[in-house]
C-alpha positions in Angstrom: 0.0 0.0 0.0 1.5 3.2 -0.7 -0.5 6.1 1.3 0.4 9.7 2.6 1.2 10.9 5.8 -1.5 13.2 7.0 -0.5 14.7 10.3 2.3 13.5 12.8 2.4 13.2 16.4 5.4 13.9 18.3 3.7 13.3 21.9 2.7 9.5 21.1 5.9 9.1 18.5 3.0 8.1 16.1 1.5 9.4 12.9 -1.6 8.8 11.1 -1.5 7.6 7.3 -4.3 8.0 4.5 -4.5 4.4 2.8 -7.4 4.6 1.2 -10.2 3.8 3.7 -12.8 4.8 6.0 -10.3 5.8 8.5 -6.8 7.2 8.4 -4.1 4.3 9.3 -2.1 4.3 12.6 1.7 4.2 12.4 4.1 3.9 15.4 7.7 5.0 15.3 8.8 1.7 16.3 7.1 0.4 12.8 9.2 2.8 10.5 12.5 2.3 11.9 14.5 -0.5 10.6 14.4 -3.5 13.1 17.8 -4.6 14.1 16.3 -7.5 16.5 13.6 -9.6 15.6 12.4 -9.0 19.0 13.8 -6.2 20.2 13.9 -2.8 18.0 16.5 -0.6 19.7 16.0 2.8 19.8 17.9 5.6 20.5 17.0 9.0 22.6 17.6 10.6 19.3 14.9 9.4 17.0 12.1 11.3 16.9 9.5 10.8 14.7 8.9 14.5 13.9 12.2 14.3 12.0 11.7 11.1 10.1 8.4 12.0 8.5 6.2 15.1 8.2 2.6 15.4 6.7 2.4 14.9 2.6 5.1 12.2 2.8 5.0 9.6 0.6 5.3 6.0 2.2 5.0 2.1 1.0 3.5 0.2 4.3 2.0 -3.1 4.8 -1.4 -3.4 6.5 -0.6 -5.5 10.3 -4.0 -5.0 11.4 -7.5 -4.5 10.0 -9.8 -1.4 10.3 -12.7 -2.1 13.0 -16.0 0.3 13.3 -14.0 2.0 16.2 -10.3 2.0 15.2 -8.4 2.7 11.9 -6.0 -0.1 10.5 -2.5 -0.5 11.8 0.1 -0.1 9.4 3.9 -0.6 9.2 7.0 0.1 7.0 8.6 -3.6 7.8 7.1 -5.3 4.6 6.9 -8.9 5.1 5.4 -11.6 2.1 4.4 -14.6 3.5 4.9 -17.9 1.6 3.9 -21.6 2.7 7.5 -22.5 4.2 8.7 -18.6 4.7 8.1 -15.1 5.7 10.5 -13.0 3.4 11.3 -9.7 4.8 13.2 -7.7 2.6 14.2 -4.5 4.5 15.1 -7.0 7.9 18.7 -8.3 7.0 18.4 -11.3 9.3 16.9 -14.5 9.9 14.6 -16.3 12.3 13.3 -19.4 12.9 9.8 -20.5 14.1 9.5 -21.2 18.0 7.8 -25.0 16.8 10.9 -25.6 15.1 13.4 -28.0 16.3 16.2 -26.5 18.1 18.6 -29.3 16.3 17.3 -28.4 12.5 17.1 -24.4 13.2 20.5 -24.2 12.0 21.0 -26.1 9.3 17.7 -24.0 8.2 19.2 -20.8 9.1 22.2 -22.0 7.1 20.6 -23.0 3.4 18.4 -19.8 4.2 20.8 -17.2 4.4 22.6 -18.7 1.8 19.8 -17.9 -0.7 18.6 -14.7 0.2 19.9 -11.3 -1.6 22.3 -9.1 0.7 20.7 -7.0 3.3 17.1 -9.3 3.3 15.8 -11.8 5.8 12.7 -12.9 7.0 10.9 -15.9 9.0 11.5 -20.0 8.5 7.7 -21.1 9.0 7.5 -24.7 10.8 6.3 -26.3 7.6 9.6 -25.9 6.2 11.0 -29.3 8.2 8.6 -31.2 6.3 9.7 -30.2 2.9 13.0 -30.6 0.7 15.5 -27.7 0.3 14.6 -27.5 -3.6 10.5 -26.5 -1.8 12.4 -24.3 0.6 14.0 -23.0 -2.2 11.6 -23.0 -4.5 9.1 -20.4 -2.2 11.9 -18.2 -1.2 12.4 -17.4 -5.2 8.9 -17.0 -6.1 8.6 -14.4 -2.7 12.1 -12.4 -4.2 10.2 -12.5 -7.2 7.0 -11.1 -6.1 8.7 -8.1 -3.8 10.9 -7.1 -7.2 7.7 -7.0 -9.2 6.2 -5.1 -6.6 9.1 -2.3 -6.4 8.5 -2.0 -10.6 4.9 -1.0 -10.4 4.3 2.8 -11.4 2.1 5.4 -8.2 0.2 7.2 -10.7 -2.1 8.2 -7.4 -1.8 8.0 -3.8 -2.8 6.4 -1.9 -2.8 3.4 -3.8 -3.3 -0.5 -3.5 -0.1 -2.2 -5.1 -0.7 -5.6 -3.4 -3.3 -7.8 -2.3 -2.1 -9.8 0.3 -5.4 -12.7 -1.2 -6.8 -12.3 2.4 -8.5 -15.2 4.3 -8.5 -17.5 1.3 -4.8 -17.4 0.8 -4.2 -17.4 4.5 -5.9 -20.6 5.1 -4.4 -22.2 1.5 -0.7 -21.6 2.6 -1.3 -22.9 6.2 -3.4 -26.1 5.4 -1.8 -26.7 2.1 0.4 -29.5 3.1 -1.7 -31.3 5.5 -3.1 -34.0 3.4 -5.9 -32.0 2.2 -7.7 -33.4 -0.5 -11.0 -31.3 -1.6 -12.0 -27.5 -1.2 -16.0 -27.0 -1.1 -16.6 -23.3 -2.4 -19.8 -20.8 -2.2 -19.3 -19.5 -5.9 -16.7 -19.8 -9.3 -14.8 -16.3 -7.8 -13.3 -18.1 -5.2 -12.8 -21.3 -6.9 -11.0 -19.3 -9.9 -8.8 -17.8 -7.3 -7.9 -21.3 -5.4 -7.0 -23.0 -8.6 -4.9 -20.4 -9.4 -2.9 -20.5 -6.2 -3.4 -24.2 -6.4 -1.4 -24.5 -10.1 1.3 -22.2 -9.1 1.9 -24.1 -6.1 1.6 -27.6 -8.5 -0.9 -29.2 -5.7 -3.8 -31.5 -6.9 -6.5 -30.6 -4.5 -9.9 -30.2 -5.9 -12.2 -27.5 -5.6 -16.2 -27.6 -5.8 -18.8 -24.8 -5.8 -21.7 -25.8 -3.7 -24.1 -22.2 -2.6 -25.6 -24.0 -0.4 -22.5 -25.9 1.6 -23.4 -23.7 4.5 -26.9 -25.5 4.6 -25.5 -28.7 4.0 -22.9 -28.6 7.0 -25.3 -26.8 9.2 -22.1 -23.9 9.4 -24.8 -21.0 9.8 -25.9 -22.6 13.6 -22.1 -23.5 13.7 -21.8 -20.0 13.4 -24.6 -18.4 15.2 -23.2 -20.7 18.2 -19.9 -18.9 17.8 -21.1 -15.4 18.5 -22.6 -16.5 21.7 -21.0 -15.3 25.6 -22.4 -18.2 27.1 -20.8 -22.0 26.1 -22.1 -25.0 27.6 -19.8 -27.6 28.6 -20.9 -31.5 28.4 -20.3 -32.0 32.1 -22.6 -29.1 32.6 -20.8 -26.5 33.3 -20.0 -23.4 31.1 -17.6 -20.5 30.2 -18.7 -17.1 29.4 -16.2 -15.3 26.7 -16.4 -11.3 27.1 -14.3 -8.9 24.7 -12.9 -5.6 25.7 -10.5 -2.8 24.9 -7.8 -4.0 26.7 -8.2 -7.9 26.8 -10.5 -10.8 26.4 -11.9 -12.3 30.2 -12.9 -16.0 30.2 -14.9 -17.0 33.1 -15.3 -20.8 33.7 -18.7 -21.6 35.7 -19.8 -25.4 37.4 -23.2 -24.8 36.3 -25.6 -27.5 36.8 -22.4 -29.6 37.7 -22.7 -30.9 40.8 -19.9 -34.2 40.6 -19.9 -37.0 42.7 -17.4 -37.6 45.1 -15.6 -34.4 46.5 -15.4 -30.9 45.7 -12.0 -30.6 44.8 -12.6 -33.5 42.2 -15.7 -31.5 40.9 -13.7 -28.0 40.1 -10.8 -30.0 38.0 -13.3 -31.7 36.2 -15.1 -28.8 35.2 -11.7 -26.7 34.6 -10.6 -29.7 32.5 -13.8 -29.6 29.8 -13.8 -25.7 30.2 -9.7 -25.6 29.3 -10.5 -27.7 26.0 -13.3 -25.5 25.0 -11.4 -22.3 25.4 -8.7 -23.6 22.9 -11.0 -24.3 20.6 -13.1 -21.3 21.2 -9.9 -19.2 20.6 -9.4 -20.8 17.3 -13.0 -20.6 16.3 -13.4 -17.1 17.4 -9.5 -16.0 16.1 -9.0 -14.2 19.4 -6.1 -12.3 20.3 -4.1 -9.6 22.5 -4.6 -10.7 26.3 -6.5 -13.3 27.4 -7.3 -13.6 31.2 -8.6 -17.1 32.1 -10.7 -17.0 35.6 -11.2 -20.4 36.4 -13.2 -21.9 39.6 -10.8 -21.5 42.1 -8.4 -24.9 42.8 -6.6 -25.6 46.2 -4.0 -28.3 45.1 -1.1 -27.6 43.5 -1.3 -30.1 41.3 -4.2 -30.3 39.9 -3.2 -26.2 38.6 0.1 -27.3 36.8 -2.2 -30.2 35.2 -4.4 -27.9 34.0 -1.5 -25.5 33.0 0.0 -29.2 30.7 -3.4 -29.5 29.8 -4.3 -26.0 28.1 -0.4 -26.4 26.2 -1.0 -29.1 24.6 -4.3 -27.8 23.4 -2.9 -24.9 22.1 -0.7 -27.3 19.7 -3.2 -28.0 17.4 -3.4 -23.8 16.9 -1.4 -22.3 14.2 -0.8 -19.1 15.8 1.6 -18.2 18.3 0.1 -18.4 21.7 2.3 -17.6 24.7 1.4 -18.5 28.2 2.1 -16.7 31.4 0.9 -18.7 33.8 -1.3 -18.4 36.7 -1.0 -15.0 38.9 -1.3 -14.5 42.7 -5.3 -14.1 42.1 -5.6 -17.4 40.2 -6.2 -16.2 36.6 -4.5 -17.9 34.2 -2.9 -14.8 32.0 -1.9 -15.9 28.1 -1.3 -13.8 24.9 -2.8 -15.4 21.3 -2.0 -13.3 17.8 -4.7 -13.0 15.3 -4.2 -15.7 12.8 -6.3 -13.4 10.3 -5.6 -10.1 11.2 -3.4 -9.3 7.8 
């Protein structure tokens, strides 16, 4: 996307950029200067971002985050193409591996990676890179070089201006599911189908794709759906949780319900907090939540019956394919965990 500056603010080190949409996009200082860490972005007392841009200036960003009814999008300068084994970043000149990775392959990754990429570039080995040869590695990383030079040759005539289409959900969900044995696609219409077979012949994959309008009828998705948006989910033990989004964080509160067990109370809560702790990682999938989570669940005496809980709830969060970190349980028994939006680009 290449927009314009439209005023800057010195007090919040922020600015605000026109992109083309409803609302003006939000730009921090930390997201124009060049990263030097992949998790740290050191910056000096110096910068200021009054004297890196000024209103009417001309920038190429990269959508990180959606525009909502309340909020403009988020936007950045640190342009990153994602492919189905890596994350090519061409203005980060170094290279980082994906936390599901191996420790004993991250090298030998790191290794044929840098090897291949043009001086000064970097990016992100995805985990679906340890399933595939070098020649696939190799393969993606060329065809993402590829797509960032033809990017840099396209003419502004206007700005702002759209010069690429990330593909949105459809490619999202393509790259990540790709290789994992999937055999047929069902489709609402020939748009979409057009636009998976011709992600599906670049990427030489034999998955089939049919158009069925009334596939949400036929898999009963729209009370699939419907159930999603409720606060309230009922557990099989009968027990519930009740999911509530705000500002800061999303609050999670685990209930017993009509669950009254059987032999002691203690027994009761961890069954309940068991069902409730498989839920939520589903629910978080289903619902793509992300930011802070905050987990209040009914309060449990024994030590260990917490930590299996705490084993419980990561090894749920395996099965989801965004990066979920969690913090553990606080002096006030709430579980605290982080999740990032899987479809927030």
């Amino acid at each position: 996307m290449f927009g314009k500056v439209q005023n800057v603010l010195p007090g919040m080190q922020a600015a605000f950029v026109n992109i083309g949409s409803g609302k003006n996009a939000f730009i921090h200082l930390r997201d124009i200067l060049p990263k030097k860490d992949i998790t740290k972005n050191e910056q000096s007392k110096e910068d200021n971002i009054k004297n890196i841009i000024k209103p009417g200036d001309k920038i190429l960003v990269q959508v990180t985050r959606d525009e909502t009814y309340k909020k403009g999008a988020r936007v950045s300068k640190h342009i990153s193409l994602t492919g189905r084994f890596f994350v090519y970043m061409p203005n980060t000149p170094f290279i980082a591996v994906s936390q599901k990775v191996e420790d004993s392959k991250k090298e030998k990754l790191k290794d044929f990676v840098k090897n291949n990429l043009p001086a000064g570039t970097g990016g992100i080995i995805r985990t679906n890179a340890t399933r595939v040869s070098e020649k696939d590695i190799l393969d993606d990383i060329n065809n993402l070089i590829l797509l960032w030079e033809n990017i840099k040759k396209l003419s502004v005539d206007t700005v702002p201006m759209k010069l690429y289409d990330a593909g949105g959900i459809v490619r999202k969900y393509l790259i990540d599911n790709l290789d994992k044995n999937l055999e047929k696609i069902v489709v609402c219409n020939e748009e979409i189908q057009e636009q998976i077979l011709e992600f599906l012949k670049l990427e030489c994959k034999g998955v089939s794709v049919e158009v069925n309008e009334n596939y949400l009828k036929k898999f009963d998705f729209e009370n699939q759906l419907r159930r999603i948006e409720n606060r309230k989910i009922w557990l099989d033990c009968g027990g519930f949780i009740t999911i509530d989004k705000t500002e800061a964080l999303t609050a999670i509160d685990v209930n017993s319900g009509k669950f009254i067990g059987k032999n002691d109370l203690e027994e009761t809560i961890f069954k309940v907090n068991k069902e409730a702790t498989i839920e939520i990682a589903k629910q978080l999938r289903l619902r793509d939540i992300g930011g802070i989570i905050i987990i209040d669940y009914i309060d449990m005496h024994i030590d260990k019956n917490k930590e299996n809980i705490l084993n419980l709830i990561e090894e749920e969060i395996k099965k989801d394919s965004s990066k979920v970190q969690i913090e553990g349980f606080t002096n006030l028994n709430l579980l605290e965990m982080t999740r990032k939006h899987v479809y927030s680009i």
